[in-house]
BASEDREN-701392 format. One line per 10 residues: number of its first residue (from 0); for each residue x, y, z of N, C-alpha, C. Coordinates in nm, 4 decimals, always signed. Each point is the difference from the previous one (the first is absolute). Last residue first. Layout:
<sites>
NUM	X,Y,Z,X,Y,Z,X,Y,Z  ...
</sites>
This chain:
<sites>
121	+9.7710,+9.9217,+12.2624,+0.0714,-0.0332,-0.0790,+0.1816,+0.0238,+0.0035  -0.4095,+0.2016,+0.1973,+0.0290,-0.1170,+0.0960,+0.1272,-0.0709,-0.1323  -0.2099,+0.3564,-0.1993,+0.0405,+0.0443,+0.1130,+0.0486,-0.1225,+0.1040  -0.2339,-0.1074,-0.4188,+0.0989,+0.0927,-0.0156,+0.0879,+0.0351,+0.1297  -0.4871,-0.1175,+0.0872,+0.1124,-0.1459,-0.0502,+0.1569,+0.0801,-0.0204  -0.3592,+0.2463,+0.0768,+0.0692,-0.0340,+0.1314,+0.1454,-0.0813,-0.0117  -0.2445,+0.1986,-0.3568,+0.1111,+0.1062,+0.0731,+0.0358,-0.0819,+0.0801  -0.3085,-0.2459,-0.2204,+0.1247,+0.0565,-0.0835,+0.1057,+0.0717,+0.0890  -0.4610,-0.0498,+0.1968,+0.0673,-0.1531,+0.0058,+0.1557,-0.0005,-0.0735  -0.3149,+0.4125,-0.0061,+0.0893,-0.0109,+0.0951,+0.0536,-0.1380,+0.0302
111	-0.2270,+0.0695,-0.4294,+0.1422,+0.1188,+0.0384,+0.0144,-0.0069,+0.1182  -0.3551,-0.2576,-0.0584,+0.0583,-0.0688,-0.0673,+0.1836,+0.1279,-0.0322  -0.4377,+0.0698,+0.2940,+0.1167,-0.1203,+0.0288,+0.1059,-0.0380,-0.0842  -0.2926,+0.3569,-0.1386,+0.0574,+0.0176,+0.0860,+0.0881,-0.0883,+0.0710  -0.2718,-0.1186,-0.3501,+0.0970,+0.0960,-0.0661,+0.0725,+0.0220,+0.1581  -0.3887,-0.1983,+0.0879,+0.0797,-0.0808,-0.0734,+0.1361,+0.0569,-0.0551  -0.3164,+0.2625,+0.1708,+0.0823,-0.0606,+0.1191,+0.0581,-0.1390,-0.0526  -0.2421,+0.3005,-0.3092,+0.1368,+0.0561,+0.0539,+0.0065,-0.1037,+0.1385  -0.2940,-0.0713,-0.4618,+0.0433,-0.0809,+0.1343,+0.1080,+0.0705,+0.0534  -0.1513,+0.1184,-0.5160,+0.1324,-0.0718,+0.1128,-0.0906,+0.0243,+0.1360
101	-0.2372,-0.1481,-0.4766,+0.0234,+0.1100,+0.1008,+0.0585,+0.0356,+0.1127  +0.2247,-0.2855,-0.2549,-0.0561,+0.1461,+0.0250,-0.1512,-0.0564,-0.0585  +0.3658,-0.3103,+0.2623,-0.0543,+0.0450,-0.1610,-0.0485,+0.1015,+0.0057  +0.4650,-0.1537,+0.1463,-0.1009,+0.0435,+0.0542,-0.0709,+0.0628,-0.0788  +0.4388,-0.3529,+0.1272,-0.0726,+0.1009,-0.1010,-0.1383,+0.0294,+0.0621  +0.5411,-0.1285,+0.0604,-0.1123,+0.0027,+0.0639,-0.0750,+0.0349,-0.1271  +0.4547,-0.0722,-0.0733,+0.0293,-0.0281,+0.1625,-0.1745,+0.0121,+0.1106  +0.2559,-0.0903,-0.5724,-0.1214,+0.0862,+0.0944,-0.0113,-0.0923,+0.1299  +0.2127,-0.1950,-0.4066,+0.1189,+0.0698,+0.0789,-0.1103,+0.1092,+0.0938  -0.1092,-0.2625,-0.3919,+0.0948,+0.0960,-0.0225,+0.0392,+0.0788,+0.0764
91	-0.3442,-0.3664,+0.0617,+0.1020,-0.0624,-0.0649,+0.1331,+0.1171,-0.0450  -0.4112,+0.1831,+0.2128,+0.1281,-0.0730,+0.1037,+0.0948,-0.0702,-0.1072  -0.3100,+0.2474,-0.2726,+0.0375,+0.0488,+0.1422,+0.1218,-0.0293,+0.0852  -0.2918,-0.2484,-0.2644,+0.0924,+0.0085,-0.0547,+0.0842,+0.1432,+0.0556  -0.3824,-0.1892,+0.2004,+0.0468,-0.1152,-0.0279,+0.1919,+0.0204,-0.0036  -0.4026,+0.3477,+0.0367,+0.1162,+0.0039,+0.1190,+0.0901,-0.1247,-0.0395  -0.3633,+0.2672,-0.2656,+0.1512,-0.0407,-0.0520,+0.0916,-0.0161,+0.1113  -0.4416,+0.2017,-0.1386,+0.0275,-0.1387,+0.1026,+0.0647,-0.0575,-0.0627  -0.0779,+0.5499,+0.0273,-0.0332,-0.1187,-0.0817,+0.0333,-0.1340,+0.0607  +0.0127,+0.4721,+0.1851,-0.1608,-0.0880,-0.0265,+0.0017,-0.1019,-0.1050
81	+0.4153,+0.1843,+0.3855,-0.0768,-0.0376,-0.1417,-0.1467,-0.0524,-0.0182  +0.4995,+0.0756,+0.2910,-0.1264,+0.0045,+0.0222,-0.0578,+0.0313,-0.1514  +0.4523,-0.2196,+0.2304,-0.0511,+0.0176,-0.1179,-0.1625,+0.0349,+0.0418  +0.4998,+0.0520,+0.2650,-0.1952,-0.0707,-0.0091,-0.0169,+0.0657,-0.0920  +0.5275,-0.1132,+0.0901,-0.0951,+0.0705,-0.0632,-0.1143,-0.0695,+0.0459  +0.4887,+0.1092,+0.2279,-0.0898,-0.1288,-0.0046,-0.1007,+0.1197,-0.1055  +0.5449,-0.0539,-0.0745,-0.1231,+0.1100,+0.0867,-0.1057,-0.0753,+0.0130  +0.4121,-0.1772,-0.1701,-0.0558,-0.0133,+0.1375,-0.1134,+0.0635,+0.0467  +0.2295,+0.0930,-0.4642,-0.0396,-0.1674,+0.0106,-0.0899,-0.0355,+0.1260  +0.2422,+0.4441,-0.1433,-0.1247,-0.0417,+0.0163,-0.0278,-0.1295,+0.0160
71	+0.3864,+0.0936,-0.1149,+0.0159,+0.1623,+0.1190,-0.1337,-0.0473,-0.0103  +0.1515,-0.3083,-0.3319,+0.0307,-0.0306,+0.1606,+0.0132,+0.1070,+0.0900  -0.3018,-0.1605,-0.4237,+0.0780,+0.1128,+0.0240,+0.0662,+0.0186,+0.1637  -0.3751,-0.2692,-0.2335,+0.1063,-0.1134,-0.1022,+0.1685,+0.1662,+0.0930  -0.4902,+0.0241,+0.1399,+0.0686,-0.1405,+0.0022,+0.1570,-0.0189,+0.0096  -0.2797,+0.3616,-0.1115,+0.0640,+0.0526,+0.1084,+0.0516,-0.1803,+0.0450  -0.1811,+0.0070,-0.4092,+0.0884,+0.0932,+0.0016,+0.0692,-0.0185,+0.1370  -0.4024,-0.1810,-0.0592,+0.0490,-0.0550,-0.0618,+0.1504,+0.0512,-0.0085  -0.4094,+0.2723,+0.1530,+0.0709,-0.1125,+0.1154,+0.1252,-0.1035,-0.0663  -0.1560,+0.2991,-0.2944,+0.0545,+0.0908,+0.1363,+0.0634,-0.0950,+0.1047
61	-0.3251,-0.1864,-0.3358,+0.1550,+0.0270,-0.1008,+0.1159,+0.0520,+0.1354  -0.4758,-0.0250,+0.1169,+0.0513,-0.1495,+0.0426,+0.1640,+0.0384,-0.1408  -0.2986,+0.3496,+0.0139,+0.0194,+0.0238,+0.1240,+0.1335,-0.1610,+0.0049  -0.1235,+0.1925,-0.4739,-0.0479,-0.0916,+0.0974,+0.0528,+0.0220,+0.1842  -0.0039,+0.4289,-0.3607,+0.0700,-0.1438,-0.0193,-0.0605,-0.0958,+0.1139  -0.1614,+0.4482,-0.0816,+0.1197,-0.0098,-0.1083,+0.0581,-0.0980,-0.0145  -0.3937,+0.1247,+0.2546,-0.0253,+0.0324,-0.1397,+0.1061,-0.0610,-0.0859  -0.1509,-0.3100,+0.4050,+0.0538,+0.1632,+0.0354,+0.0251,+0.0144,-0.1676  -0.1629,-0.4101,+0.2998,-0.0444,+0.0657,-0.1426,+0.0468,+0.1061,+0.0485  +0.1094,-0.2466,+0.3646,+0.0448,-0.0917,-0.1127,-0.0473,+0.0739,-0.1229
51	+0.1452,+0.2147,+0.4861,-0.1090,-0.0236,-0.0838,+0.0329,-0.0696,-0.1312  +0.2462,+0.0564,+0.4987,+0.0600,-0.0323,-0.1272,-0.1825,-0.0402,-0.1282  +0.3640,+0.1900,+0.5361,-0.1454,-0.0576,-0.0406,-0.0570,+0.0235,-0.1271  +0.4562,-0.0620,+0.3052,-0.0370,+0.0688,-0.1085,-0.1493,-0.0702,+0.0028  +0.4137,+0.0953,+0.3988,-0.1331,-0.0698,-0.0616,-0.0399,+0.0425,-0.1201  +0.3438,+0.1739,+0.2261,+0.0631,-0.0990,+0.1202,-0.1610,-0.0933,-0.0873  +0.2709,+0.3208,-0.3426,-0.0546,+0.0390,+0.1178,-0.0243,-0.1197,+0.0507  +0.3255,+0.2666,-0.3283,+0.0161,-0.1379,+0.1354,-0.1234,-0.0008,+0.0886  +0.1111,+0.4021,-0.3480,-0.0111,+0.0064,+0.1112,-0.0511,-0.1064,+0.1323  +0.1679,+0.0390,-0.5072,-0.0247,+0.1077,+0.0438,+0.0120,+0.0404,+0.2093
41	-0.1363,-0.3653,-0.3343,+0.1851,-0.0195,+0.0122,+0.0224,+0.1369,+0.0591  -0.4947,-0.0285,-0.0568,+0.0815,-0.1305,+0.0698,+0.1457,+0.0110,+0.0007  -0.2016,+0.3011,-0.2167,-0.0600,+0.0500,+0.1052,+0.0947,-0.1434,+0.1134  -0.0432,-0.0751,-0.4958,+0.1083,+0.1378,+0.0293,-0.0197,+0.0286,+0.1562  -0.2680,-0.2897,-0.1369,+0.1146,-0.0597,-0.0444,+0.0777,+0.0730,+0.0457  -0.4224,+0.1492,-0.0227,-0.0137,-0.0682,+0.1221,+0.1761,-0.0726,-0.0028  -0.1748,+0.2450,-0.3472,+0.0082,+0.0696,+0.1078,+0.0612,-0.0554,+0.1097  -0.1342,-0.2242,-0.4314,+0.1362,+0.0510,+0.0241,+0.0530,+0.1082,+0.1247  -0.4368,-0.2261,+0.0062,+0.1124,-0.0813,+0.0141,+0.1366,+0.0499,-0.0202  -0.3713,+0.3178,+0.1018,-0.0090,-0.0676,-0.0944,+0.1324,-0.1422,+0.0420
31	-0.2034,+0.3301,+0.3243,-0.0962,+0.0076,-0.0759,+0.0637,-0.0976,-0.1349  +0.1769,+0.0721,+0.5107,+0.0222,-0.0065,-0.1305,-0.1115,-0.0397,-0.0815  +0.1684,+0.1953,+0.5742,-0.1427,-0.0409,-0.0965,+0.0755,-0.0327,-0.1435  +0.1276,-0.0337,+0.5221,+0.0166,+0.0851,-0.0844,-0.1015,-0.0706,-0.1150  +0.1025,+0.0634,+0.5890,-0.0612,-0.0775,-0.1515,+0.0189,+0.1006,-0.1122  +0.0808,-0.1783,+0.5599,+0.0113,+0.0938,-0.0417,-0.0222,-0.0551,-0.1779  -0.2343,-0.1446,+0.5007,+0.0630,+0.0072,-0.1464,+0.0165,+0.0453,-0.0536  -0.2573,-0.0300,+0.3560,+0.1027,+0.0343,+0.0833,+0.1211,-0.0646,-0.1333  -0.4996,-0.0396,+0.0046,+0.0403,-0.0977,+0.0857,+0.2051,+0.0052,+0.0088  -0.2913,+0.3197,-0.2380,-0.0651,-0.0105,+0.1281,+0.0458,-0.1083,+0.0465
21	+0.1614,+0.0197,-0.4044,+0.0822,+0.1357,+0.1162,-0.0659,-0.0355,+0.0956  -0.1936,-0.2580,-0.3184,+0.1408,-0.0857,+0.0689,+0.0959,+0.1283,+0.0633  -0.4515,+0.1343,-0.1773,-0.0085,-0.1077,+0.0916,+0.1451,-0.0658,+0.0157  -0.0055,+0.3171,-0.3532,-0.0465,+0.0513,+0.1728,-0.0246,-0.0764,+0.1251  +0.1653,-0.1494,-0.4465,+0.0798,+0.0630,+0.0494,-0.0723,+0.0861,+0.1657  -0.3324,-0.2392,-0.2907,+0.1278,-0.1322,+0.0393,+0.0845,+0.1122,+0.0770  -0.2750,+0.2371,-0.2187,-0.0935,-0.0375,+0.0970,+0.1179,-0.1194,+0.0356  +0.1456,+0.2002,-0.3370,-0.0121,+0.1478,+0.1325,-0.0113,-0.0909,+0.0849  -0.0329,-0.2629,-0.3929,+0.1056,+0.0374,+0.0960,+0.0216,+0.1111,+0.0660  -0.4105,-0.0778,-0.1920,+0.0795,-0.1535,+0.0458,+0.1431,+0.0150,+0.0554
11	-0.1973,+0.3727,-0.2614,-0.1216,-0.0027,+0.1332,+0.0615,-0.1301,+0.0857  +0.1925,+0.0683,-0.4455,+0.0864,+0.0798,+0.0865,-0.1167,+0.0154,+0.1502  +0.1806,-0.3968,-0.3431,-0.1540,+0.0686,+0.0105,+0.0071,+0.1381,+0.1467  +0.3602,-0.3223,-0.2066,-0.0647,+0.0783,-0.0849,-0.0791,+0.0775,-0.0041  +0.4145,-0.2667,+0.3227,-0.1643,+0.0061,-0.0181,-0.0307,+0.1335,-0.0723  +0.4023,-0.2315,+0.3427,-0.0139,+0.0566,-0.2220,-0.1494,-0.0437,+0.0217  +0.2800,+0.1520,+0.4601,-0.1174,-0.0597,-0.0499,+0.0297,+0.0280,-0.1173  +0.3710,-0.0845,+0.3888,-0.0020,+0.0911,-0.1646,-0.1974,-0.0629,-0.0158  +0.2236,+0.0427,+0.4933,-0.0124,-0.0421,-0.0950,-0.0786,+0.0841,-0.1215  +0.2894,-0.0869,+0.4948,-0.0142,+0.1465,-0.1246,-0.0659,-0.1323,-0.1105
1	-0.0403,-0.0181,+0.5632,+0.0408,-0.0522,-0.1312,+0.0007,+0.0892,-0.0986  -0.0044,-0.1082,+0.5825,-0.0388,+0.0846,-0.1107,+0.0776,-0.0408,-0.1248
</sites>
């Protein structure tokens, strides 16, 4: 089991992400804006972040850019899920997965339990 942070704008997208990664025995928290999701992160370490690239207040990929350059975050693994196709630059900044939307939850699903496992055998 995993705590992960969802940042996602669209509040039907992240119910629907957060209910499906409880049903697979995940505990979850939700952030609606990047500065949310910032505060929520140093807040409470979670074991996955899943990371929307257009969010109102700042680039999702600035967030990922950040939790880079910040050594209490550097390790967390991020999936970048997104309807934009920006997985290229994505990874060049450090994204540990991505997933396009219309998200594919058993894609989403492997991809937080491959993180936890990894993490955990680690």
């Amino acid at each position: 089991m995993a705590t992960v942070l969802i940042v996602e704008d669209e509040e039907w997208i992240a119910n629907l992400m957060s209910e499906r990664l409880k049903k697979a025995g995940h505990n979850t928290t939700t952030a609606m804006t990047i500065s949310e999701g910032m505060a929520k992160l140093k807040e409470m370490k979670p074991d996955v972040v899943t990371l929307d690239i257009i969010m109102p207040d700042c680039s999702g990929l600035e967030m990922l850019r950040k939790m880079r350059k910040d050594p209490e975050t550097f390790a967390i693994p991020v999936v970048v899920v997104s309807s934009a196709d920006e997985s290229e630059k994505a990874f060049s900044l450090g994204a540990d997965g991505y997933v396009q939307k219309p998200v594919n939850f058993s894609k989403l699903l492997d991809a937080v339990k491959h993180f936890v496992t990894f993490e955990k055998a680690s």
